[in-house]
N, C-alpha and C positions, 0 to 999 in steps of 0.2 A: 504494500500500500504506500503509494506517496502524500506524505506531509509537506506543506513549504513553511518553516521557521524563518520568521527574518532575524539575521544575525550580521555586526560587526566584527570584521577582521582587521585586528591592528597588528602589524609584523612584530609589534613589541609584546604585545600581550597577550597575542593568539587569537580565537575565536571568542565572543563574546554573545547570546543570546538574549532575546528582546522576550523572549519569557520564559516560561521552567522549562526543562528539556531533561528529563530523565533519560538518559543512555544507561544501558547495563554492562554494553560488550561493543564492540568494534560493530561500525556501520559504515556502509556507501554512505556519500551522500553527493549534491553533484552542488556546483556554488556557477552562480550567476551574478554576476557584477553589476549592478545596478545602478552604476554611478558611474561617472566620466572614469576614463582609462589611463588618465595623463600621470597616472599614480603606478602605474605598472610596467614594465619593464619587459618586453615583449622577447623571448630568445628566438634565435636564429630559424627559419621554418615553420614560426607561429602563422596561425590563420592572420592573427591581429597584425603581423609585419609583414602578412603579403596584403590584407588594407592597406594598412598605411603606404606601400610600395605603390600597389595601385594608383594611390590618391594622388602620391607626387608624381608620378610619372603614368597621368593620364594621356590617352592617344590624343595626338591632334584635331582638331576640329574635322580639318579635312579628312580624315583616316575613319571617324565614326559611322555607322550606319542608323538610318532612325528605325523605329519602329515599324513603320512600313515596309521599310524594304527589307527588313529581319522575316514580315509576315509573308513577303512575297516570294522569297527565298525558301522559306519551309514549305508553303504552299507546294510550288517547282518542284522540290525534293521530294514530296510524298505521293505528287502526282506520275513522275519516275520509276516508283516502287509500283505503281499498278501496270503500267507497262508491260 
């Protein structure tokens, strides 16, 4: 069963819980950042540094495709496969 606890994590003091949480024994649990990122330090192969990769070195204007022509590209594509 999933529970969502909201909880503060300080590097200094660890987790901290915004209300009682009885744990017995070792659990998964999975943590979602819910606050800006500017606080974390992303290593080498993170999803979060190939964002930020992305973002700095977006394609040129001229290089984008818009929506349409993405739709009229798939269209093309699937209509190929009935062929």
């Amino acid at each position: 069963m999933l529970q969502t606890v909201e909880a503060i994590y300080d590097p200094q003091k660890g987790l901290a819980f915004s209300e009682a949480v009885n744990v017995t024994a070792p659990i998964k649990v999975w943590v979602t950042f819910a606050e800006s990122s500017r606080f974390l330090t992303p290593k080498k192969g993170s999803a979060q540094a190939l964002l930020n990769t992305l973002k700095m070195n977006s394609l040129p204007q001229t290089a984008q495709v818009s929506d349409a022509d993405i739709d009229a590209q798939i269209q093309e594509i699937s209509q190929s496969w009935e062929s």
